[in-house]
N, C-alpha and C positions, 0 to 999 in steps of 0.2 A: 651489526648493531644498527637502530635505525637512530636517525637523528631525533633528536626531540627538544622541546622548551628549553631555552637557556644556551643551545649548543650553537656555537657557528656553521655555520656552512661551507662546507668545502672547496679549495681551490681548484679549479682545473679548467681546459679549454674545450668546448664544443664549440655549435656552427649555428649560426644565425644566416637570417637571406639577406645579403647585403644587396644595394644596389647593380652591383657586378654580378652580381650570384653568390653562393655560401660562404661567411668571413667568420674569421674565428672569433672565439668571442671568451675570456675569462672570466669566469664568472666570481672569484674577490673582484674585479674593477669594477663589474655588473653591478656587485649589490654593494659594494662602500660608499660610505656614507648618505645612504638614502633606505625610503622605504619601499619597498618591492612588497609585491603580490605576486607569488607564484602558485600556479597551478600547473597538475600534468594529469596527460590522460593518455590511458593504454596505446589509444592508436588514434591520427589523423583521419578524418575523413569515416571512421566507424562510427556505427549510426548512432550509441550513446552519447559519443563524444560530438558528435554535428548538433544532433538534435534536440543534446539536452543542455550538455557541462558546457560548453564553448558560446552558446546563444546568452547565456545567463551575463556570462563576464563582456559581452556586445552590447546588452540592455545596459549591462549596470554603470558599463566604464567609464562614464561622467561622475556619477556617486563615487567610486572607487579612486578616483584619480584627486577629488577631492579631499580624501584624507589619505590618499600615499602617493608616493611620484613616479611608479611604474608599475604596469600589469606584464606578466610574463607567463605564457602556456609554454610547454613542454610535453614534448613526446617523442619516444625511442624510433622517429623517423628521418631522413635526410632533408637537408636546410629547402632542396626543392621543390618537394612534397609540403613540408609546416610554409612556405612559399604561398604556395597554390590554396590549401586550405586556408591562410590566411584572408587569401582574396575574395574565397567562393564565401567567409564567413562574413565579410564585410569589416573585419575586423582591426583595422588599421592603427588603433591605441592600444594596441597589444605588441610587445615582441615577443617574436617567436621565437623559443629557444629549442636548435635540433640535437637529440641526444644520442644520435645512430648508432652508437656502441651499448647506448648505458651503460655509459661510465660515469655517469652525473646519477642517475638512479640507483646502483650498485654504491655510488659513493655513500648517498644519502640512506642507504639501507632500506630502499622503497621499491627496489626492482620486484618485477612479478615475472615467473616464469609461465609464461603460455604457450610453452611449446608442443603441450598436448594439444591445441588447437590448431596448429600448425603455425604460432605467431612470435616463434620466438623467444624470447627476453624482450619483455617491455617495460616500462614504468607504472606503478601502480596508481589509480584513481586519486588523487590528494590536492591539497591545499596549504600554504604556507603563508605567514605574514612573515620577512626578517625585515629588522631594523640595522642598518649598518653590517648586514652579513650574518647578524643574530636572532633566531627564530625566536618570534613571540607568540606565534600558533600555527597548532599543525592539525589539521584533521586529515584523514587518511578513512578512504569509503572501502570496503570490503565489497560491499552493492551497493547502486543507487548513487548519489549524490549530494545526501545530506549535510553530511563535515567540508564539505568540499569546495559548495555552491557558491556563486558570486553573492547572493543575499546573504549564507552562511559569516562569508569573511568580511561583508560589507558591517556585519552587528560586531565583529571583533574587531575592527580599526578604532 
């Protein structure tokens, strides 16, 4: 079942790039009592997610930061890859959230199997606003980047 408006968000631990390298990270602490932006995209470092979905929430993330307290990208990659991406994007108002199991995607009932492609279980293309853990919009892209977008979630804050 996928999460939707009104539902909280799941507890559980993935990997963030710590200073040391990959620190766990829970994500009830992550999202209580504040307002997050989450975004995820299939895969780091692939060309939709570089050149489209990820550049938008780098332009925006002074607007963005202005009506929530955290931006947060997600992707079914390990903390030293969302790392790396995060550097080559310039992206350093964002945390990185890494999901390398999807088991945060799986939770949220947004996982995509791309295993015909040779890629796996990944996370599907999406967009979240929660408020204290509790989602107040969710757009989820099929194609494209429409529901998704940083301008998308920047008119829905």
């Amino acid at each position: 079942m996928t999460i939707a408006v009104g539902d909280t968000l799941p507890t559980l631990t993935i990997k963030t790039n710590g200073a040391k390298g990959p620190e766990d990270l829970n994500t009830g602490d992550f999202f209580k009592g504040r307002k997050v932006v989450l975004f995820a995209v299939p895969g780091a470092f692939t060309p939709g997610c570089s050149n489209t979905h990820m550049p938008g929430f780098v332009i925006n993330a002074d607007a963005i930061l202005e009506k929530a307290d955290a931006i947060a990208c997600m992707a079914v990659n390990d903390a030293f890859v969302m790392d790396a991406w995060q550097k080559d994007q310039n992206a350093e108002h964002i945390t990185m959230l890494a999901d390398g199991n999807a088991e945060f995607a799986k939770a949220l009932g947004l996982e995509l199997d791309a295993t015909g492609g040779g890629m796996g279980i990944r996370s599907k293309r999406f967009a979240l606003i929660a408020n204290n853990g509790v989602v107040e919009y969710l757009g989820v892209d099929e194609k494209g980047v429409e529901k998704s977008s940083a301008e998308t979630v920047l008119g829905k804050l």
